[in-house]
C-alpha positions as CSV (number, residue, x, y, z in Angstrom):
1,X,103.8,100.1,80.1
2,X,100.1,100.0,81.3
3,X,99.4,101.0,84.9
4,X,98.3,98.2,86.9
5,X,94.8,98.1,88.0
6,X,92.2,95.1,89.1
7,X,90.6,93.5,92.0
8,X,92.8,90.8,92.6
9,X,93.5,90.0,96.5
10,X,96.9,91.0,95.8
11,X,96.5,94.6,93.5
12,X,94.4,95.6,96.7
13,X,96.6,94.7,99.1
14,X,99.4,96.7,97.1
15,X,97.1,99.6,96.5
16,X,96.0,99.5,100.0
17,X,99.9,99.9,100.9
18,X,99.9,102.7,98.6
19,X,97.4,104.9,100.1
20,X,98.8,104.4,103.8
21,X,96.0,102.0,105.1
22,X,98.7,99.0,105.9
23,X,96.6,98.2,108.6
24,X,93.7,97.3,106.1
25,X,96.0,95.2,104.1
26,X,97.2,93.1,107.4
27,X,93.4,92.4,107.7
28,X,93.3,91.1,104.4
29,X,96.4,89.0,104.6
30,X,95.1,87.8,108.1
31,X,91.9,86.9,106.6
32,X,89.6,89.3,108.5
33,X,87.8,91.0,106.1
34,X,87.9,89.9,102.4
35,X,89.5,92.3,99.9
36,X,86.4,92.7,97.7
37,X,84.9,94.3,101.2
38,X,87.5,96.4,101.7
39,X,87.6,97.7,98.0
40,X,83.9,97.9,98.0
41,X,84.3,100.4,101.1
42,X,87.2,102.2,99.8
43,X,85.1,103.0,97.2
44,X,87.3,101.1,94.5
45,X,84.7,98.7,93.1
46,X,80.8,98.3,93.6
47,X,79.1,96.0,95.5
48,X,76.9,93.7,93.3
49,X,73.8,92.2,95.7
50,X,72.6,89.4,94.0
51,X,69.2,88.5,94.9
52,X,68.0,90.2,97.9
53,X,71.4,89.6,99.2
54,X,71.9,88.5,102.5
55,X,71.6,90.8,105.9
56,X,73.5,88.5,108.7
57,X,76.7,88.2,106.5
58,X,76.1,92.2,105.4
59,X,76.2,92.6,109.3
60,X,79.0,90.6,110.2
61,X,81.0,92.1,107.2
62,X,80.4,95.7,108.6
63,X,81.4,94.5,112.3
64,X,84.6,93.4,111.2
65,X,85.1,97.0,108.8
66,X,84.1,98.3,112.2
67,X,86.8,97.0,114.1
68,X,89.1,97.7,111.5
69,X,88.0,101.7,112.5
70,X,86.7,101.8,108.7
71,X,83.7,103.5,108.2
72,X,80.8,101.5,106.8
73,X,79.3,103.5,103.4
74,X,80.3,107.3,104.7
75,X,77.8,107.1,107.4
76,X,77.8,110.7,110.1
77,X,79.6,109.6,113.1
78,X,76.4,110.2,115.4
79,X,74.2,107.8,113.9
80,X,74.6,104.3,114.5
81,X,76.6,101.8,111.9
82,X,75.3,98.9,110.3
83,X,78.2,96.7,112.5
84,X,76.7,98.9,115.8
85,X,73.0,97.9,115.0
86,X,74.2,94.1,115.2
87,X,75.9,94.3,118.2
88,X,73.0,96.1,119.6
89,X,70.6,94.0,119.1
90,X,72.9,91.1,120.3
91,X,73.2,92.7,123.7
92,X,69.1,93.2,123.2
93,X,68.6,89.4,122.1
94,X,70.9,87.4,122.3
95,X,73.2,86.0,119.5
96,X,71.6,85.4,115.8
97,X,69.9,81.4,116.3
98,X,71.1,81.1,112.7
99,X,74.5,82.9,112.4
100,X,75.4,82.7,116.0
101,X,77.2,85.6,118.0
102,X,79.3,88.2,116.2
103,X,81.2,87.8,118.8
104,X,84.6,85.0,118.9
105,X,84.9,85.3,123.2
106,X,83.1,86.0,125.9
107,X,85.1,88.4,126.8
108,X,84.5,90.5,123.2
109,X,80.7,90.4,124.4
110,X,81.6,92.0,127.7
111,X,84.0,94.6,126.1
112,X,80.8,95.4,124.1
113,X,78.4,95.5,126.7
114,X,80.3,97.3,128.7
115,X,81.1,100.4,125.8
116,X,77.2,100.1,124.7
117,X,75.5,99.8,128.1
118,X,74.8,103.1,128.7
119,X,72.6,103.6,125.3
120,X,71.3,99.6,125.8
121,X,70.0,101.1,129.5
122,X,68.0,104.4,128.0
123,X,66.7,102.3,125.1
124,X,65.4,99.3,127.0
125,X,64.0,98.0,130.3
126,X,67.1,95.7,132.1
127,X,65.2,92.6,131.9
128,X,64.4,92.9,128.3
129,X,68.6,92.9,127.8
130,X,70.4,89.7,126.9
131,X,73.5,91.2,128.4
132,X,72.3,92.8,131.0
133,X,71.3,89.6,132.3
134,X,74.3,87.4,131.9
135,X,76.6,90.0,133.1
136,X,74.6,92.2,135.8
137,X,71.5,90.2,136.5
138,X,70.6,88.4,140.2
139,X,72.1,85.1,139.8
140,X,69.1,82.1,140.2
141,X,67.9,81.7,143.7
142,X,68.4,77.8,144.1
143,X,65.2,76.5,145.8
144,X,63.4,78.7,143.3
145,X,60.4,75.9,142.4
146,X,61.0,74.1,145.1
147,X,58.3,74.2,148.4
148,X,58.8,75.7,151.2
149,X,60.7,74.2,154.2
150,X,58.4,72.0,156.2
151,X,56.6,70.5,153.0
152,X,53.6,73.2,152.8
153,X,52.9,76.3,150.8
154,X,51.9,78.4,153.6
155,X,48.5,77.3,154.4
């Protein structure tokens, strides 16, 4: 009988199973992450980029591996990911005008911000930080534009 082998949703769910990772075969089956990624970064099939490929969905595809704790292409633990760089630069800007956020609450976004805002502070000034200003900034002051009581501009 031939041993079974493939990349079929299913084989690499099973295969998944087999080497332990159940918890990457419940994000398959839960539709997180795609099988092919999760074969792709197992290191079971290769990655074909066709065209220039495209960077947003390569960054949201290693944000959810990231979550899943499964390191993105055997990258050292003390540089940043590819999932880390686009939640970066969401605290930094603000979500993708495109793609939107990577993020599905609000309160994801401040879980983030909170475990990033340490390196977000020594990288940046805090009112160059998207985050920094919805979740720490002065709120609006209310008459801002408006003139002064008594109708003049202090002449």
């Amino acid at each position: 009988m031939l041993k079974q082998q493939g990349n079929s949703r299913s084989y690499i769910i099973a295969r998944c199973r087999r080497v332990g990772r159940t918890d990457l075969a419940e994000a398959i089956e839960q539709g997180t992450v795609s099988s092919y990624a999760i074969s792709c970064e197992m290191g079971w099939q290769k990655r074909r980029v066709l065209g220039s490929g495209s960077p947003n969905q390569a960054m949201k595809r290693a944000y959810a591996l990231e979550r899943l704790s499964l390191p993105t292409n055997g990258k050292a633990a003390d540089t940043f990911t590819p999932g880390e760089c686009a939640i970066l630069q969401e605290l930094w800007l603000g979500p993708n005008l495109n793609t939107g956020s990577l993020f599905s609450t609000r309160d994801e976004l401040h879980a983030a911000w909170e475990k990033h805002r340490d390196v977000l502070m020594a990288m940046f000034r805090p009112r160059d930080l998207a985050a920094y200003r919805e979740f720490e900034g002065r709120p609006a002051r209310p008459d801002k534009g408006k003139a002064p009581p008594g109708g003049t501009n202090g002449a």
